[in-house]
LUMKE-511394 format. One record per residue (C-alpha): residue in three letters; chain; y, x, z. Coordinates in steps of 0.5 Angstrom, whole numbers, plus 500, padded with zeros to 3 digits. Each point is the difference from the previous one (the first is absolute). Layout:
aa/ch/Y/X/Z
ALA/A/Y/X/Z
...
***
This chain:
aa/ch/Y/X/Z
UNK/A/654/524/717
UNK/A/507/498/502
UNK/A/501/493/505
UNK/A/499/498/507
UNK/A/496/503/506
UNK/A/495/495/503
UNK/A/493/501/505
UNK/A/494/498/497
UNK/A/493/501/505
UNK/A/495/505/498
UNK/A/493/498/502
UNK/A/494/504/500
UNK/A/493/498/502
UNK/A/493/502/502
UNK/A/495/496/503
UNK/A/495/502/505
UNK/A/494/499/496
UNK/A/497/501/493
UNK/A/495/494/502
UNK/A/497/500/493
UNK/A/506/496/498
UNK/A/500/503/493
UNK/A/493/501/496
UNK/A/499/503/494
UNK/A/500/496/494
UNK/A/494/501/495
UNK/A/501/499/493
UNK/A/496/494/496
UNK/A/494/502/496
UNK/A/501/494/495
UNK/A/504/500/493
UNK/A/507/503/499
UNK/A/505/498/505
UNK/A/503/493/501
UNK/A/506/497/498
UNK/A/502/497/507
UNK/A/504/494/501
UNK/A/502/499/507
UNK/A/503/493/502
UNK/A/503/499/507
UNK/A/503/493/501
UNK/A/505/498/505
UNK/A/500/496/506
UNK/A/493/496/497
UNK/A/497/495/504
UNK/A/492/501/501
UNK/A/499/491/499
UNK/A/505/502/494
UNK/A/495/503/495
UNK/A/495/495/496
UNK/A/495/503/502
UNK/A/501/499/507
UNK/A/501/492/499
UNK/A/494/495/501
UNK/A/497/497/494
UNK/A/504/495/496
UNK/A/507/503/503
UNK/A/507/497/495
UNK/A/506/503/503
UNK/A/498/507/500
UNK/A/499/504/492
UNK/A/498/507/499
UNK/A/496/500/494
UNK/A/500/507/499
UNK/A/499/503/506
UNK/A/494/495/501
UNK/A/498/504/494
UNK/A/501/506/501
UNK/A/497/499/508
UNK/A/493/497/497
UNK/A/499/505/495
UNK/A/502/506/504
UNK/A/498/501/508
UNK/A/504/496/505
UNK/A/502/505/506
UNK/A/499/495/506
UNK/A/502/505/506
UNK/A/507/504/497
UNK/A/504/501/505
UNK/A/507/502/500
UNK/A/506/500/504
UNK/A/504/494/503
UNK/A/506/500/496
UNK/A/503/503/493
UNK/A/503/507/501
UNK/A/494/503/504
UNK/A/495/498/495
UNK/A/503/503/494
UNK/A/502/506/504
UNK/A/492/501/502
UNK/A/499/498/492
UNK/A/504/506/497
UNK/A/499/505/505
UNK/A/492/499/502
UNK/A/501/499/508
UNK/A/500/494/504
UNK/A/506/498/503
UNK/A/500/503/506
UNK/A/501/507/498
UNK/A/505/498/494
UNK/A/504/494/502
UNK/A/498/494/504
UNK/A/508/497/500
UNK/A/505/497/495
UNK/A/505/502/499
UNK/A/506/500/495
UNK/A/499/506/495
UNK/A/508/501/501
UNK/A/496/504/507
UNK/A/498/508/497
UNK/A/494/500/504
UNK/A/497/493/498
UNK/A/494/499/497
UNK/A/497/506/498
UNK/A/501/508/502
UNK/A/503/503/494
UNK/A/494/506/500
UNK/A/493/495/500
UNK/A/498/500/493
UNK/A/500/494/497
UNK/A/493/497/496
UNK/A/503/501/493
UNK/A/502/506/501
UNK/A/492/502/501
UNK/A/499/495/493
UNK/A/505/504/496
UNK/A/496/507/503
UNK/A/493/496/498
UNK/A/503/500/492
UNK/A/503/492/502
UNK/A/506/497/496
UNK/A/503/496/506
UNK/A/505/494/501
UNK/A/503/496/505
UNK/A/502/493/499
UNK/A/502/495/505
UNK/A/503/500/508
UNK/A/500/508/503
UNK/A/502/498/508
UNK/A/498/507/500
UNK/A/506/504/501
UNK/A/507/502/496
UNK/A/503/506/503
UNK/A/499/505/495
UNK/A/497/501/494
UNK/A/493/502/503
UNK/A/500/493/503
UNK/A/500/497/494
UNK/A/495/498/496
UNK/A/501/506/495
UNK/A/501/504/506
UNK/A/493/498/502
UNK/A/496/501/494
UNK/A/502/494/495
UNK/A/503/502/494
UNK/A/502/493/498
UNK/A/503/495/504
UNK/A/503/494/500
UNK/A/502/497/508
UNK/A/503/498/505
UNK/A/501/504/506
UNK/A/501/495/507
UNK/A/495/495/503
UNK/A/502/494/494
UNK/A/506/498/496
UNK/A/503/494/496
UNK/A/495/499/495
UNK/A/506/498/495
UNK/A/506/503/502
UNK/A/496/507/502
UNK/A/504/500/506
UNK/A/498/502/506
UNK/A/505/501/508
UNK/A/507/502/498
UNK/A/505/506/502
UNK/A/506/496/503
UNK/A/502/495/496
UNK/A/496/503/493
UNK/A/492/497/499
UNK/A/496/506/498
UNK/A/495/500/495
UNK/A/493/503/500
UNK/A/497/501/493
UNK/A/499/508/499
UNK/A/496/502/493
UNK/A/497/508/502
UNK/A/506/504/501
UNK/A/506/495/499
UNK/A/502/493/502
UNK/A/498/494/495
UNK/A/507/499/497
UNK/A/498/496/495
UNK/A/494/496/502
UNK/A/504/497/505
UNK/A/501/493/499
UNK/A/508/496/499
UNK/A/503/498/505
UNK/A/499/492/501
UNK/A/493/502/500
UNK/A/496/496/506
UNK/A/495/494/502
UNK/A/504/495/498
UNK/A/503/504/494
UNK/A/495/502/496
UNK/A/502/501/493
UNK/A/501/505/496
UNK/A/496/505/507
UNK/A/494/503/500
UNK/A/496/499/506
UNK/A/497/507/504
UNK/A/494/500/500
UNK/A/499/498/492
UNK/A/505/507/499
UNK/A/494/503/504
UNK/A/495/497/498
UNK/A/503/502/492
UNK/A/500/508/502
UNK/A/494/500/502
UNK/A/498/497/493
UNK/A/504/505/497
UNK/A/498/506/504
UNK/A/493/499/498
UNK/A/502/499/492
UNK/A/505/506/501
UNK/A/495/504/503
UNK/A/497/507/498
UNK/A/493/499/497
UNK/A/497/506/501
UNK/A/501/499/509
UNK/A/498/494/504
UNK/A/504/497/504
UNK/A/502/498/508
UNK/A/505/494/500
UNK/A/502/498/507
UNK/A/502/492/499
UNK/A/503/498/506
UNK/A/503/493/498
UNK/A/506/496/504
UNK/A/496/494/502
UNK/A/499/497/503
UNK/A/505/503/506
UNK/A/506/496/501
UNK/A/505/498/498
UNK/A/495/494/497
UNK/A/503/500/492
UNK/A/497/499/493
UNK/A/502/496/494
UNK/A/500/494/500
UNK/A/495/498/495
UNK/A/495/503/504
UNK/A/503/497/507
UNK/A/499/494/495
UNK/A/493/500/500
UNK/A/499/499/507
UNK/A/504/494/502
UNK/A/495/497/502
UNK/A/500/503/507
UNK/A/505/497/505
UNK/A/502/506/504
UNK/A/506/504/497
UNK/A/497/507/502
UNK/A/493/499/499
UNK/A/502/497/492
UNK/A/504/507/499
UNK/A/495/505/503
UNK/A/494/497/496
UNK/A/504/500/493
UNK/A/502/507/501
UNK/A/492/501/503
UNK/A/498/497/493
UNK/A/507/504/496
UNK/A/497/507/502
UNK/A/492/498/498
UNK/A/503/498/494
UNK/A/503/507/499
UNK/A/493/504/503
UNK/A/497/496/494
UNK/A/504/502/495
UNK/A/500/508/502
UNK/A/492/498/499
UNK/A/500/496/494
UNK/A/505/507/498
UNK/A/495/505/502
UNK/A/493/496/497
UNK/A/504/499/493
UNK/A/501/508/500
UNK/A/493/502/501
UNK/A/502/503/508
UNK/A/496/495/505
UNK/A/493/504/499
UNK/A/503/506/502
UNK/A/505/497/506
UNK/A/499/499/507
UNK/A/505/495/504
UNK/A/502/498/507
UNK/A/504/495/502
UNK/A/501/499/508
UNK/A/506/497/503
UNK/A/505/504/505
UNK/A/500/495/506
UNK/A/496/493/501
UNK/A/504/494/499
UNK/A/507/499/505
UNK/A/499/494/503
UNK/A/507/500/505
UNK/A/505/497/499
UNK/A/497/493/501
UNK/A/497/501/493
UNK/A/507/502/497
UNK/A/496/507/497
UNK/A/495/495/496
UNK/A/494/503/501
UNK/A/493/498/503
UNK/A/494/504/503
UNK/A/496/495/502
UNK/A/495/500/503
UNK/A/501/507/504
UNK/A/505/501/505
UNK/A/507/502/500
UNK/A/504/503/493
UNK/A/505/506/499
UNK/A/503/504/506
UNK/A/494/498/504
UNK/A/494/504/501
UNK/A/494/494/499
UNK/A/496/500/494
UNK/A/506/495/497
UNK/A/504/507/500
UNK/A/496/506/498
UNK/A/493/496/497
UNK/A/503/499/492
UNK/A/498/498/494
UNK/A/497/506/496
UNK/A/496/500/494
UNK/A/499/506/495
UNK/A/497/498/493
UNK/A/500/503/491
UNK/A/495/503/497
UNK/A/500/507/503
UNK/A/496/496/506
UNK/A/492/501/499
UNK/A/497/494/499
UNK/A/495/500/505
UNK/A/506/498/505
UNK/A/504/496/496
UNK/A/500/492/503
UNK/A/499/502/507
UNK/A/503/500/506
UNK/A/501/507/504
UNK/A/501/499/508
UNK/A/500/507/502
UNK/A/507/503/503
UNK/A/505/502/497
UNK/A/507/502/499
UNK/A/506/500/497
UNK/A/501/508/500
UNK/A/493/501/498
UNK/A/502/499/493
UNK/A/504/507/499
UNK/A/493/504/501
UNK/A/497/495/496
UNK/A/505/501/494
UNK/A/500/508/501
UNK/A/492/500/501
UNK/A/501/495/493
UNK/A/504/506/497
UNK/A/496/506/501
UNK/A/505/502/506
UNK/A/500/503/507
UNK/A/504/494/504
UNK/A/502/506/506
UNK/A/508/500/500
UNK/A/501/506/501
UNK/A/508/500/501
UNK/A/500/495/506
UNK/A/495/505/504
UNK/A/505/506/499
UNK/A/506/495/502
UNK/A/495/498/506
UNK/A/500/493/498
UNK/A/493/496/501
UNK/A/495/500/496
UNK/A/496/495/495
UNK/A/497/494/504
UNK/A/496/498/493
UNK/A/493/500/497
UNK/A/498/499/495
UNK/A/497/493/497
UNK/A/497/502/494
UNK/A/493/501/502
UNK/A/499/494/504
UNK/A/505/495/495
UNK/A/495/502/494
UNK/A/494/499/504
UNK/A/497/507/500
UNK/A/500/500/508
UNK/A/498/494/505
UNK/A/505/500/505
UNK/A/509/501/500
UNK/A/502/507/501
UNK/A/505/498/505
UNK/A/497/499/508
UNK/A/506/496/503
UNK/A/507/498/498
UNK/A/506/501/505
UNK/A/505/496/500
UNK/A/506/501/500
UNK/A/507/498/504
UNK/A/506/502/503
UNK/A/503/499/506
UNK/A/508/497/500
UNK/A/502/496/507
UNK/A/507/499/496
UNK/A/499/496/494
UNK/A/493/498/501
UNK/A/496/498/494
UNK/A/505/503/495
UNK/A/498/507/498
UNK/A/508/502/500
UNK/A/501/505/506
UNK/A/499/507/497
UNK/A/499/502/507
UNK/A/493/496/501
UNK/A/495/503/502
UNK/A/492/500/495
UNK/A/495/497/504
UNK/A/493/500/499
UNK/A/500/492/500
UNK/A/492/499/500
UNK/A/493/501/497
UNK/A/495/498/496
UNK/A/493/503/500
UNK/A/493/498/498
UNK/A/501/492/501
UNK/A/505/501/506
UNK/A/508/499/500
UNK/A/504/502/506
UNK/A/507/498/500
UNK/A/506/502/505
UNK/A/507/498/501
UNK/A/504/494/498
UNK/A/498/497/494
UNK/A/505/495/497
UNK/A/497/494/494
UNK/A/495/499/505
UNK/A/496/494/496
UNK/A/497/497/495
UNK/A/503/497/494
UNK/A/496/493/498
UNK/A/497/500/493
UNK/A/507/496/497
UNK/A/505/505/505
UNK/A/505/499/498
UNK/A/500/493/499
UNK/A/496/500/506
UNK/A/499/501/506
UNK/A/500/507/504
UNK/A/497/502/506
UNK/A/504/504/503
UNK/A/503/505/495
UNK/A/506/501/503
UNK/A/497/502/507
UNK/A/500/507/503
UNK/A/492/501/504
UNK/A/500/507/504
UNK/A/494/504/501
UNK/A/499/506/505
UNK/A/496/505/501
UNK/A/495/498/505
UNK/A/494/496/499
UNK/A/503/493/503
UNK/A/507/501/496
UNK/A/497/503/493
UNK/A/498/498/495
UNK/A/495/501/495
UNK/A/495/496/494
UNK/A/494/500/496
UNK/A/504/500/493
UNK/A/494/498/497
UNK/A/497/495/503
UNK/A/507/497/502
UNK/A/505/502/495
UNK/A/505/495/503
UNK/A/500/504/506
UNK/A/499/494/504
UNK/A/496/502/505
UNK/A/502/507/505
UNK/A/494/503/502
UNK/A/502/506/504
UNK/A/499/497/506
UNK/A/492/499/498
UNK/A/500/508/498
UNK/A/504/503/504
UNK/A/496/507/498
UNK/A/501/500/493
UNK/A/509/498/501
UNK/A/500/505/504
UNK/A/498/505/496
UNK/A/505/497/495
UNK/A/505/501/505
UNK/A/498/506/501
UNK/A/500/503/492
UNK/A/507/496/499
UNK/A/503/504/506
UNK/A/497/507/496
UNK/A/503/498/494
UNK/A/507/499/503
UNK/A/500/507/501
UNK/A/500/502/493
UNK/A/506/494/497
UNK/A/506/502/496
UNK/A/506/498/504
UNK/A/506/503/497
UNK/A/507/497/502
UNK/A/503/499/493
UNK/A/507/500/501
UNK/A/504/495/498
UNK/A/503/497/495
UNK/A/505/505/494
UNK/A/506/497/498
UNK/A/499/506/494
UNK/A/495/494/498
UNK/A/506/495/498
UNK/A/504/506/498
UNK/A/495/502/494
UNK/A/499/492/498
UNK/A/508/499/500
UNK/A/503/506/497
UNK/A/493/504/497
UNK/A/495/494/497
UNK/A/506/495/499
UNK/A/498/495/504
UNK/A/492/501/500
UNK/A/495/504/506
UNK/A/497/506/498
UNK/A/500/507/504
UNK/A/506/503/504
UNK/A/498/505/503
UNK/A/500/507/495
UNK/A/497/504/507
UNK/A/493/501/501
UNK/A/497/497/507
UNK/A/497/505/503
UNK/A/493/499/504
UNK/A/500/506/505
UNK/A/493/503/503
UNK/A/495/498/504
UNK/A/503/497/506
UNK/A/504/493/501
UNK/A/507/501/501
UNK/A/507/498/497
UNK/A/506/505/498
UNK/A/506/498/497
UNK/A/502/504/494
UNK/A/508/500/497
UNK/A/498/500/492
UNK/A/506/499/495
UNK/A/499/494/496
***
């Protein structure tokens, strides 16, 4: 390979206790394996879901989901990560946040996202006799082909790799003065799915939206698919993450509305329920439903900043994306088909559990063994997932999953941004039994009312502080106050303390890698190799090295 000599990090990692983080997955007793559908939705508020809303609600509209919710199991306490990139790293790679990636930063950083060595969930399915695909927002790393979603198992995909892009000119930051595109299908840019260049909000004619091109491979995946394999299929669509964007008719249909954001954020909520019906209506029509399982949860809970700007509403729990009040990290989570067991359809599950717990359940699903294996010889942490299946399909009482830490990071320079590649992983709180303690500065620290936006918001832009010491902590029964109204660590100094405690011993084991900084191979490869389009630039492995943490620069020619 001829070109440039630059430095890149190279991070190795070993944490300081197995702490049973990684149990084993057994195989499911049940019937052939499933076909799994998997759909994880953007930015998508918790009083957003129709089966949230009050009886005799007009404003709000989805009917699939409402279906599916009420012939399926609702999955009242899932919990993920605070905003987008974190989730969809603990997703793919089966660990929580804080020992995969709790920052956001851009793909054009090599070490964003997550660690070239962990294994990606599809790559377990694939091992179990899958065929795989991904479709829709990545926000999981570029760097190199490993960080891909064919690199990490999926051996289809149409995607786009950063935190959100245009939805009608598919373009996404710029290099100079050139707009990138982002739209990648498996191995290469999706050249010719792109629409033309007058394409936007205000000139729709002759485009196709986004998330209807997704929403399309999906249908077309399933058709194409080979028969004689079940299928995993990550759907990961675009809405409702800004920029707030669909075709007219649709924003036509919620005119009614006054609030300009909230009118886009509910058509484009009621566009991606009409997609999730029509990959329903396509699976019922092929005879698959009996023997498919779906999930559906959302990456973050609703952005409520920007005083309303984002569009979306968590009422009536506290806070929304960014913050570590139920409003961030408590999320609209269902799971529905006929693979479910009837004598849990209908009903509602309140047992913990978490975003990353489903990468051992899909492999206990697939008959495999959910260890990765090539993260422990690079010394990178283990799998913090359990899995879900036994409690989910009601052959065990009680969830696998004892606590929930909740993951943070620490960043005096941009506050509240996830950018600072040197921010340091912070355990930001947690939840056991009916206890929630969190720490730190928390930003959004209100409550939403039932019409926001539109309405009013008790201190969503606020920021609220809370220590470590019972006078300053704070702590709350979460299921007799889900709104997190009332702080109780005053009241039981003993039980705070004790979670104070336990945060101080998980802090230990974070992964908290400096990720580097920002490549301008990243912009060289969209210009001169992919013609205008992100996609991989970097043809060098990123090496993890062995067990303790520390960095080293490697010249590596490029």
């Amino acid at each position: 390979m001829a070109g440039t000599m630059f430095v890149i990090w190279a991070i190795g990692f070993t944490t300081a206790s197995a702490q049973g983080l990684s149990p084993r997955a057994q195989p499911v007793a049940r019937g052939s394996k499933p076909n799994i559908l998997h759909i994880l939705l953007d930015d998508y508020g918790w009083a957003d879901a129709g089966w949230h809303r009050p009886a005799g609600y007009t404003d709000l509209q989805t009917p699939h989901m409402d279906s599916l919710v009420k012939e399926g199991v609702e999955l009242d306490r899932h919990y993920v990560y605070k905003f987008c990139s974190p989730t969809r790293c603990a997703m793919q790679s089966g660990r929580n946040p804080i020992h995969v990636n709790a920052i956001n930063i851009d793909p054009s950083y090599p070490l964003a996202a997550i660690p070239q060595n962990m294994t990606g969930v599809a790559e377990h399915m694939v091992r179990g006799g899958y065929q795989t695909a991904m479709f829709g927002k990545w926000d999981a790393g570029m760097a190199t082909k490993q960080h891909t979603p064919r690199g990490r198992g999926y051996q289809k995909s149409l995607h786009y790799f950063h935190h959100s892009n245009d939805y009608w000119s598919f373009e996404q930051e710029s290099c100079g003065k050139k707009k990138i595109k982002d739209l990648w299908d498996t191995t290469a840019p999706a050249k010719s799915l792109v629409n033309p260049s007058h394409c936007s909000q205000s000139s729709q004619s002759g485009c196709k939206y986004e998330e209807l091109l997704f929403a399309e491979h999906v249908i077309s995946y399933i058709d194409g698919r080979d028969k004689s394999k079940p299928f995993f299929i990550f759907w990961a669509p675009h809405s409702v993450h800004v920029p707030l964007q669909v075709p007219d008719s649709y924003l036509q249909k919620f005119s009614f509305i006054g609030d300009e954001h909230r009118q886009f954020y509910h058509a484009m909520v009621y566009y991606v329920d009409e997609m999730i019906g029509n990959v329903i209506t396509k699976l019922k029509d092929d005879d698959l439903w009996e023997n498919t399982l779906i999930v559906a949860h959302a990456d973050n809970g609703g952005p409520i900043y920007a005083e309303g700007k984002a569009g979306a509403n968590n009422f009536p729990l506290k806070g929304g994306k960014l913050s570590n009040w139920e409003g961030g990290i408590r999320v609209n989570a269902f799971a529905s088909g006929g693979f479910l067991p009837e004598a849990v359809r209908g009903t509602k599950n309140e047992g913990l559990m978490a975003g990353w717990d489903w990468y051992a359940t899909y492999a206990a699903l697939a008959g495999v063994d959910p260890t990765d294996h090539r993260a422990a010889t690079a010394g990178l942490p283990p799998i913090d997932s359990h899995n879900l299946w036994p409690f989910l399909s009601g052959m065990i009482k009680t969830s696998p999953r004892v606590e929930l830490e909740i993951g943070d990071y620490s960043d005096n320079t941009k506050p509240h941004s996830g950018m600072n590649p040197k921010a340091k992983t912070l355990v930001g709180g947690l939840i056991q039994g009916k206890y929630k303690v969190v720490v730190g500065t928390l930003s959004n620290s209100g409550w939403p009312s039932s019409k926001y936006p539109g309405g009013a918001c008790d201190g969503c832009s606020s920021t609220e502080t809370c220590g470590k010491t019972v006078d300053s902590g704070c702590m709350f029964d979460i299921f007799a106050d889900p709104g997190e109204h009332n702080n109780i660590a005053k009241q039981n100094p003993d039980a705070f303390n004790n979670l104070v405690a336990r945060i101080a011993e998980l802090q230990k084991d974070v992964y908290s890698p400096d990720r580097g900084s920002s490549s301008a191979k990243a912009c060289a490869a969209a210009t001169r190799k992919y013609g205008g389009f992100w996609g991989p630039y970097m043809d060098v492995d990123l090496i993890n090295l062995n067990k303790t943490l520390y960095y080293q620069t490697h010249e590596i020619v490029v």
